[in-house]
C-alpha positions as CSV (number, residue, x, y, z in Angstrom):
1,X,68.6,26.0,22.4
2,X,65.8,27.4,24.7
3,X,66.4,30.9,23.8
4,X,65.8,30.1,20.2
5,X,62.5,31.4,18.3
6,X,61.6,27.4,17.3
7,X,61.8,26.1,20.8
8,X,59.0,29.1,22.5
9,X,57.5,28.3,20.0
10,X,57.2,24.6,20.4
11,X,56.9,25.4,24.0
12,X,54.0,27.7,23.0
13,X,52.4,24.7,21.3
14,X,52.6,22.5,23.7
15,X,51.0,24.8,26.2
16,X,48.4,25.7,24.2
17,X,47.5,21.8,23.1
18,X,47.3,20.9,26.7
19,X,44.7,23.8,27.3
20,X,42.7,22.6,24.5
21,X,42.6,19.0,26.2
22,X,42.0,20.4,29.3
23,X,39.5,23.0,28.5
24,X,37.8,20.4,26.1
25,X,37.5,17.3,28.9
26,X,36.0,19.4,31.5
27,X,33.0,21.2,28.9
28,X,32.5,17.6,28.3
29,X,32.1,17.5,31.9
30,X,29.7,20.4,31.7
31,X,32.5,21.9,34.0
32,X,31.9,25.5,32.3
33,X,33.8,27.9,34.4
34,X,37.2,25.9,34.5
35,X,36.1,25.0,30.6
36,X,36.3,28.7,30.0
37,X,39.7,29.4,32.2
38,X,41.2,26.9,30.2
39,X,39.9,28.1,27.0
40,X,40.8,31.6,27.6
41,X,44.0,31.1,28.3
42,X,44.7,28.8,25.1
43,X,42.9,32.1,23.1
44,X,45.6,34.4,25.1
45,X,48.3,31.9,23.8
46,X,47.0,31.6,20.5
47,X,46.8,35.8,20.3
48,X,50.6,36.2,21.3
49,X,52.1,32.9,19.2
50,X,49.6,33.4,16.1
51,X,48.3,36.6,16.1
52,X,44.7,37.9,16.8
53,X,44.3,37.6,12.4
54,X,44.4,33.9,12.5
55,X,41.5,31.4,11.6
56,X,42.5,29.3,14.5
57,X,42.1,31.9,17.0
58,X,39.2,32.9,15.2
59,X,37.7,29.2,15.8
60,X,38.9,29.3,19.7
61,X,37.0,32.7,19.9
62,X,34.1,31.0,18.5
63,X,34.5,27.9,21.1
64,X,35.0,30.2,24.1
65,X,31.5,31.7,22.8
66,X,29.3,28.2,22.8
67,X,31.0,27.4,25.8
68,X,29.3,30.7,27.2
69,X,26.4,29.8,26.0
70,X,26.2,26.2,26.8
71,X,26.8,27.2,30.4
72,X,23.6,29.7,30.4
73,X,21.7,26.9,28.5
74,X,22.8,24.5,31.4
75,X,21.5,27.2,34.3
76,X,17.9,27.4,32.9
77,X,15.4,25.6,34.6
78,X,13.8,22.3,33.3
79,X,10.3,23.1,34.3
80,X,8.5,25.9,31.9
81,X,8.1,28.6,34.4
82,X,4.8,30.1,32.4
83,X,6.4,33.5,31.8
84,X,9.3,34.3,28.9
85,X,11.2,36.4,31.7
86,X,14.6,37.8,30.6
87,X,17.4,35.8,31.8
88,X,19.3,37.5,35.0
89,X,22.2,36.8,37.1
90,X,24.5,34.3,36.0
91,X,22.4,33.2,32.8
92,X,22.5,36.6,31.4
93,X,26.5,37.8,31.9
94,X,27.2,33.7,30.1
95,X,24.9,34.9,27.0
96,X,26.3,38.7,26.8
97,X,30.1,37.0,26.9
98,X,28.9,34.6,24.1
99,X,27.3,37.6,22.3
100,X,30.7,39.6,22.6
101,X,32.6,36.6,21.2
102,X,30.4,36.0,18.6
103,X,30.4,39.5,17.0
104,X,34.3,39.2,17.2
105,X,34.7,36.0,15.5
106,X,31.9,37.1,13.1
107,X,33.1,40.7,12.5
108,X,36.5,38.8,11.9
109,X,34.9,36.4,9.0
110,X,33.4,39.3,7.4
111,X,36.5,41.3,7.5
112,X,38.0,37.7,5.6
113,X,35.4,36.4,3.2
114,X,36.7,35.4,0.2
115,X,40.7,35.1,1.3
């Protein structure tokens, strides 16, 4: 029955484990920005079907932030450029989203150790 509570959710998880695939093949791909679309929508699914107080959101969270951070990592250049200037542009908003991220998923653990 499609208006029944075990088919959205089934429905839910299928739609959620295709984002993961997706989100997961194109970071492999060091495809970061359509990594993250895909990633953040599976952490919006996740949110609504488990709940923000889950350990498996909790672990998408903390995805979505390397995947920040890989991307910044990728944008540096290769060559030493003599100074250690602070990151701008593009390099600087991927490591603030990985920061925000981070201090969720940690302030989450935190708020958990020991349960």
């Amino acid at each position: 029955d499609p208006k029944s509570p075990t088919y959205a959710n089934n429905r839910q998880l299928s739609l959620r484990d295709r984002k993961w695939s997706q989100a997961q093949t194109l970071r492999g791909a060091r495809n970061y920005g359509d990594a993250l679309e895909a990633g953040i929508a599976m952490l919006d699914i996740e949110r609504q079907w488990l709940g923000a107080d889950n350990v498996e959101t909790v672990r998408s969270v903390e995805w979505i932030a390397r995947t920040y951070q890989e991307a910044a990592l990728a944008r540096l250049p290769d060559v030493p450029t003599g100074d250690a200037a602070t990151p701008d542009g593009p390099i600087a908003e991927n490591l603030a989203r990985a920061e925000e991220r981070y201090a969720e998923a940690l302030a989450w653990r935190e708020q958990h150790a020991g349960k």
